[in-house]
Structures are given as C-alpha cells and as structure tokens.
C-alpha positions as CSV (number, residue, x, y, z in Angstrom):
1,X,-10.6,7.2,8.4
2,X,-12.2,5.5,11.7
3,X,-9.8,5.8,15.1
4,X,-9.5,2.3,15.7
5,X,-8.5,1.6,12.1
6,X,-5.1,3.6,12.5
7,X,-1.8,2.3,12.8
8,X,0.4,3.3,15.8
9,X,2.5,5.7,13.6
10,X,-1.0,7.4,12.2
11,X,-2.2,7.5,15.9
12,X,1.6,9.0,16.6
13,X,0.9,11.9,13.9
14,X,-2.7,12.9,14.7
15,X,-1.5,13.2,18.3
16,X,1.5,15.9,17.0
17,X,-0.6,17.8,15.2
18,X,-3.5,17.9,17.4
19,X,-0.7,19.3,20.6
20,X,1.0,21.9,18.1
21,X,-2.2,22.7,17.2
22,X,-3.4,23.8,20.6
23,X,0.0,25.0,21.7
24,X,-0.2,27.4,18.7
25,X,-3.9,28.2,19.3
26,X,-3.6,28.7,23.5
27,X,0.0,29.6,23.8
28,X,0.8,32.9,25.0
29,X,1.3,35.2,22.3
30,X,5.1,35.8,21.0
31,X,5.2,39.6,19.6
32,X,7.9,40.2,16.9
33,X,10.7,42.5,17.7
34,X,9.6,45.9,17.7
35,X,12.0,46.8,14.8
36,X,12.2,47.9,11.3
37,X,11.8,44.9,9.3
38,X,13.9,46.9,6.7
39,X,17.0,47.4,9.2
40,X,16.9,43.4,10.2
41,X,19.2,42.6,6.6
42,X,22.7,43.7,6.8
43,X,23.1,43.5,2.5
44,X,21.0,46.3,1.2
45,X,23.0,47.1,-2.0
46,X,21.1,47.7,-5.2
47,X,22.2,46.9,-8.5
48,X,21.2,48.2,-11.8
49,X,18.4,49.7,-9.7
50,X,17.6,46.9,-8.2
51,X,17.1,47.6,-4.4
52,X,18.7,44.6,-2.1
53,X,19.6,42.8,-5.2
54,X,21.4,40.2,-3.0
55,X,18.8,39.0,-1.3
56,X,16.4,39.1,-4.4
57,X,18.4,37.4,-7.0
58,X,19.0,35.0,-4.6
59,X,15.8,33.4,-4.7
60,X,16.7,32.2,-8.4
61,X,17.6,28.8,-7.0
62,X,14.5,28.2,-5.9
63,X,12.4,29.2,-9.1
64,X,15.3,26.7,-10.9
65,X,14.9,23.9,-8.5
66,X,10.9,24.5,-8.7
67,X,10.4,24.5,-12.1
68,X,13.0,21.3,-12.4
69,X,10.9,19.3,-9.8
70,X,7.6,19.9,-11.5
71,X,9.6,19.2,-15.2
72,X,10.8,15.7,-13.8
73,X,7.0,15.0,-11.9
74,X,5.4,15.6,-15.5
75,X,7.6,13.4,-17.1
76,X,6.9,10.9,-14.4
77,X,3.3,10.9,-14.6
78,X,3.1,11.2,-18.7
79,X,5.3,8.2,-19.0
80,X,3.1,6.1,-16.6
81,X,0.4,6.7,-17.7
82,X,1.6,5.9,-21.8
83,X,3.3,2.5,-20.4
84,X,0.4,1.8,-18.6
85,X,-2.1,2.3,-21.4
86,X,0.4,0.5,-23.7
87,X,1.4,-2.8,-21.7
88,X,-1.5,-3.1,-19.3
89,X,0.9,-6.5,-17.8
90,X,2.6,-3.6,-15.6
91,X,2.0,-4.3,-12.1
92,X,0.3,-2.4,-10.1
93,X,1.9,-2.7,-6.8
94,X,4.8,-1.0,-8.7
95,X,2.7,1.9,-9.6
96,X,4.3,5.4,-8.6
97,X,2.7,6.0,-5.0
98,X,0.3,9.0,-6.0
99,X,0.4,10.6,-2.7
100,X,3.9,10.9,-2.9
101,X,3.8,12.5,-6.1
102,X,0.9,14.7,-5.2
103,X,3.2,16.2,-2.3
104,X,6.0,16.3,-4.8
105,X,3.8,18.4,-6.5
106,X,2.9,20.6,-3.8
107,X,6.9,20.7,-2.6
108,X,7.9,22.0,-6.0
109,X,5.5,24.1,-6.5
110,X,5.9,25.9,-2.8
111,X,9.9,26.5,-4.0
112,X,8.6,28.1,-7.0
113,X,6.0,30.1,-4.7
114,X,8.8,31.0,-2.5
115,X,10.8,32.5,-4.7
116,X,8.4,34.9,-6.0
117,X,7.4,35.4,-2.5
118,X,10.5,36.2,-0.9
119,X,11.2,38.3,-3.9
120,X,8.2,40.3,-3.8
121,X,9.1,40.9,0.2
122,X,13.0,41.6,0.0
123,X,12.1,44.6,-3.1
124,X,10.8,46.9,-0.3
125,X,10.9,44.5,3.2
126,X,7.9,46.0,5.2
127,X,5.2,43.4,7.3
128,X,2.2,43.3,4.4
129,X,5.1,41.9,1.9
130,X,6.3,39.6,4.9
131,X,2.9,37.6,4.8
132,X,3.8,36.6,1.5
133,X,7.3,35.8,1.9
134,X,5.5,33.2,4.5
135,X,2.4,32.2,2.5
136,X,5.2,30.5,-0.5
137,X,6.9,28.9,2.7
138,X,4.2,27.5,4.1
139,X,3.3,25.8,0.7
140,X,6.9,24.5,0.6
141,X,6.5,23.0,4.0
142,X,3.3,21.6,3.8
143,X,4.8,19.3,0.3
144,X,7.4,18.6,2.6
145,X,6.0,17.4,5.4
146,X,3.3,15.3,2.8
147,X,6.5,13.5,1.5
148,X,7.8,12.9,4.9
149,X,4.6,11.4,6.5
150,X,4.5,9.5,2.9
151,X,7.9,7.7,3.8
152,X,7.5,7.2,7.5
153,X,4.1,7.2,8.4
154,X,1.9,5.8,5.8
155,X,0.8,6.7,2.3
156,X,-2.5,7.6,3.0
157,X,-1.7,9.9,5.9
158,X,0.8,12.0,4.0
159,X,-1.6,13.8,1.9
160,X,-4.2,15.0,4.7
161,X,-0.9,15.8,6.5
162,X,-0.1,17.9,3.4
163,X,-3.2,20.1,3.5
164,X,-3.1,20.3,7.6
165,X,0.1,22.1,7.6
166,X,-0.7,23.9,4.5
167,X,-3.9,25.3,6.1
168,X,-1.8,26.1,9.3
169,X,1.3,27.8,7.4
170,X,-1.3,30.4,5.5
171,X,-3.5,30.6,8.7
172,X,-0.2,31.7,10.9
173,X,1.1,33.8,8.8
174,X,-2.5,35.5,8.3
175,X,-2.5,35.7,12.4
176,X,1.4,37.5,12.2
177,X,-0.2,39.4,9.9
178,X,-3.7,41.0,11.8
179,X,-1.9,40.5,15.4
180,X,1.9,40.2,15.2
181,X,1.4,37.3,17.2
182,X,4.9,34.9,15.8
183,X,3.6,31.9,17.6
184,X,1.6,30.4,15.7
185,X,4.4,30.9,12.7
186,X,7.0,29.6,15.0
187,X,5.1,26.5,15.7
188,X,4.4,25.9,12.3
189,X,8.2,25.9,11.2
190,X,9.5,24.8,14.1
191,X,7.5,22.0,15.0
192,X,7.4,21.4,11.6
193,X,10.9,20.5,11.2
194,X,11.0,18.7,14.6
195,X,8.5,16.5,13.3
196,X,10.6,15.9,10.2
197,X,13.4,15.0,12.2
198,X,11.2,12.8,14.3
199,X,10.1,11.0,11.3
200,X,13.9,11.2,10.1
201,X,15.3,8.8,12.5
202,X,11.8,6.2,12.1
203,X,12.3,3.3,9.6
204,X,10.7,3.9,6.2
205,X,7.6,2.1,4.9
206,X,7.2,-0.4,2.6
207,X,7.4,0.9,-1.1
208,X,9.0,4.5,0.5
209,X,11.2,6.3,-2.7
210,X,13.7,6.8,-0.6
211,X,13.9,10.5,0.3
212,X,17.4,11.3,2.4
213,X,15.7,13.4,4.9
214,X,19.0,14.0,6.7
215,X,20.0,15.7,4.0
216,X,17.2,17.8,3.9
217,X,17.1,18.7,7.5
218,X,21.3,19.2,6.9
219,X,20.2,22.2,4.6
220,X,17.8,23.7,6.4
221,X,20.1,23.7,9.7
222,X,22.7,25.7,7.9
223,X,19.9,27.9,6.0
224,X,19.1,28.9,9.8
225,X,22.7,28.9,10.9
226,X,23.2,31.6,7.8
227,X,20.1,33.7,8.4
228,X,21.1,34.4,12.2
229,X,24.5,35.6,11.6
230,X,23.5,37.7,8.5
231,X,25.3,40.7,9.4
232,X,28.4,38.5,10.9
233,X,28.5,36.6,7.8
234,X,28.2,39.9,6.0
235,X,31.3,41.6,7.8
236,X,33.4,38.2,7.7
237,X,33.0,38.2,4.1
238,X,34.3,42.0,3.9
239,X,30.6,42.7,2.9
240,X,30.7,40.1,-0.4
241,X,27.9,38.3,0.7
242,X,25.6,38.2,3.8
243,X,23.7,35.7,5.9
244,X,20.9,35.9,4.5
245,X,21.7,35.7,1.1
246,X,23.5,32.6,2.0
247,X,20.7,31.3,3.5
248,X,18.3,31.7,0.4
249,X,21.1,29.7,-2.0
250,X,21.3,26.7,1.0
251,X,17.6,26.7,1.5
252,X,16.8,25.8,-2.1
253,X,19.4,22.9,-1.9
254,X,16.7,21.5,0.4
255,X,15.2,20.8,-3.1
256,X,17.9,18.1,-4.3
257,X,17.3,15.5,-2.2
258,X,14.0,15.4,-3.5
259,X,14.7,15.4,-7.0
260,X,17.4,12.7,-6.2
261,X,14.8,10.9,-4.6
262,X,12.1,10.9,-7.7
263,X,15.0,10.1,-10.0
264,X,15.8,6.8,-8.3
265,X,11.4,6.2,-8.0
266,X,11.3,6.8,-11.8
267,X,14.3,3.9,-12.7
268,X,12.8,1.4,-10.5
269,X,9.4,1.5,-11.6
270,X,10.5,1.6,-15.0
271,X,13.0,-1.3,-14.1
272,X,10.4,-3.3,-13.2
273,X,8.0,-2.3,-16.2
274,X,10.7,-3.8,-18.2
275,X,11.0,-7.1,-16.7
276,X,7.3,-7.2,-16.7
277,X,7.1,-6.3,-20.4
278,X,9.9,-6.7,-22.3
279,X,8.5,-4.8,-25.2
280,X,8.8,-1.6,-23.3
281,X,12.6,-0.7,-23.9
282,X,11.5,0.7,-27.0
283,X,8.8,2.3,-26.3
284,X,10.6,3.9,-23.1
285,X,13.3,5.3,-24.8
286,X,11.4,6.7,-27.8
C-alpha cells in the first residue's frame, strides 16, 4: 500500500503504531514487582481439588462467548456463501466486509485462547505460565483492534492492523518473559485500548456493522477497576468473591458487543438479499 495512496485516518494509524512501537522498543525498561506472582491474588481457595478454583472457573465465560462468536461467524459465512451461489442477483456492495469478519474470527478465537490461557496460569500462578495467560490476550486484542480499525479507519487497514498488534502482544510478552521488562506489555495493552478509545469517539465508515465500542471499552474499564482492588473486593464481599475473579466474568462481557454487532450485520445483509431476490425467504429459512 504506497504512502501517498493513504487516507488521513490510515496515515493517522501507521503514525500510532509506528510511536508505540518505538516507545516500547527505546523506552526505559519497567521491571515487574519483585513479588510472588502467587501472593498477588487474594482468592486462593480450592475446590474439589481444584487449587484457586475462583479464578479458574472463571474463565468459563470466555470459552462460552468464544465458542458462540465463532458458531454465529460460521453461520455467517456458510449462509453467504449458499445465497450467493444460489441467487447470484445479490449485490455485492452488500457483501459481508471480509476483513471484518476475518478479525471477528481472530477476536473470538483470542477469548477462547484466553480462557485456556488464563486457566493454565491461575492452576499454579508462577512467570513461565504468565507468558501464556498473555500470549491468549494478545490474540484477543489484536481481533479487537482489527475490528476497531475496520469501523473507523478503513477496511483494508484493519487486518494488517490485526496481525501488527498480534505480532507485538506475543513479542511483549516473550520480552516479560526472557527480561521482565513490562514495557513493552504495558504499551501493547495500554496503548492498545487508548487507541480504541481514540477510534471510539471518530465517525464510523461507510458500510461499518456497527460495533458499540463504548460498550466495549465500558467493560474493560471495570475489568481493570476489579483486578486492582482484588483483595478489597475480596474482603468487602466477606471473602465470596474477589477482584479478580470479577474481573475475569466483566472481561468476557467485552465479547457481547461484538456478537450484538454481527447479529445486526447478518439481518441487514440478509435484508437486502431479500429485496434483491425475492426467492430467498425460503431458502433462508430452510
């Protein structure tokens, strides 16, 4: 994709990823607290022998909301493609935007990574485990981010944007990893959602499916809010629940806005198939 041949918003986005880049790059490192990651959760109950069951079973959202997204994406893409093969009269400017859905894919599948992730890490919490807590993360971003750039950007930049942060997320949390350098981490979550709030208050594009990314940015707020009064939460609750568990169950919710978001692509496009093709109630509700 030549320079000049960029729009202002494209030209807006290479520019954000090329600072964060170097800031993550030539910053000074951040070390981690020099603490056992083990002590950091106030809930460490077990349960039928299941150590920190709290914070583990609480990743079930996110396996539920996973697997739903990618369910509802199949169905999307098998229906276009037998109403397309069918009635040929669809028309194409209608056509489900492909890089949307290919983030969508990527989203969906990151919440299903995350779960088993932050499973995997909250069984027995120590820093080897932690890089795979952040590796499902950084997939879950990364789809994110895609379907962000998608809405407010352009259609084409969303996917390359996609595969940036991707690259970035498993990168960082590689460097956290070999270093204990947080930085780069930090930047990639951080800036991340600044740059979704950024593109939160932009106007959508032309043929955007509508994703309410205030209500995304709504849910990770209070995720954070939750994980950084984990043992407050924890003792206000008389030890029923704790931050961080709370934060797992508000994370996933993150999740719902994009479902809502496919469901309302799905009836337009098969709205307009309909007036296109008459024909094709039937074949659409088979």
């Amino acid at each position: 994709m030549p320079l000049p041949t960029l729009s202002r918003r494209e030209r807006g986005l290479l520019f954000t990823f090329a600072l964060l880049a170097l800031v993550a790059l030539f910053g000074p490192a951040l070390p981690a607290a020099e603490v056992a990651i083990a002590a950091v959760f106030a809930d460490d109950r077990s349960w039928h022998g299941l150590p920190n069951a709290m914070d583990v079973l609480s990743n079930l959202p996110f396996l539920l909301i996973g697997f739903w997204g990618l369910y509802r994406l199949n169905r999307i893409d098998r229906a276009h493609q037998e109403a397309l093969a069918q009635f040929p009269l669809a028309p194409p400017a209608n056509d489900p935007p492909d890089n949307t859905l290919d983030c969508a894919w990527l989203f969906f599948a990151g919440l299903v990574a995350t779960a088993a992730g932050s499973a995997f890490f909250h069984l027995m919490p120590d820093g080897a485990r932690l890089a795979a807590d952040r590796a499902g993360m950084a997939v879950a971003f990364a789809g994110l981010i895609g379907i962000a750039v998608c809405e407010r950007v352009s259609q084409r930049a969303g996917w390359p944007a996609a595969w940036f942060v991707l690259m970035a997320g498993l990168l960082s949390a590689e460097v956290f990893q070999e270093s204990g350098n947080v930085l780069p981490w930090a930047i990639v979550q951080f800036g991340g959602m600044a740059l979704v709030l950024t593109l939160a208050l932009a106007t959508p594009m032309r043929g955007a499916v509508g994703l309410k990314l205030g209500w995304v940015i709504c849910f990770y707020a209070l995720a954070k809010v939750s994980e950084l009064a984990d043992h407050a939460i924890y003792e206000a609750t008389q030890q029923v629940v704790s931050g961080h568990t709370l934060k797992h169950l508000t994370a996933s919710l993150a999740g719902l806005p994009v479902l809502a978001a496919l469901r309302k692509l799905d009836m337009n496009w098969r709205a307009t198939l309909l007036r296109h093709n008459p024909d094709a109630a039937a074949a659409l509700t088979a």
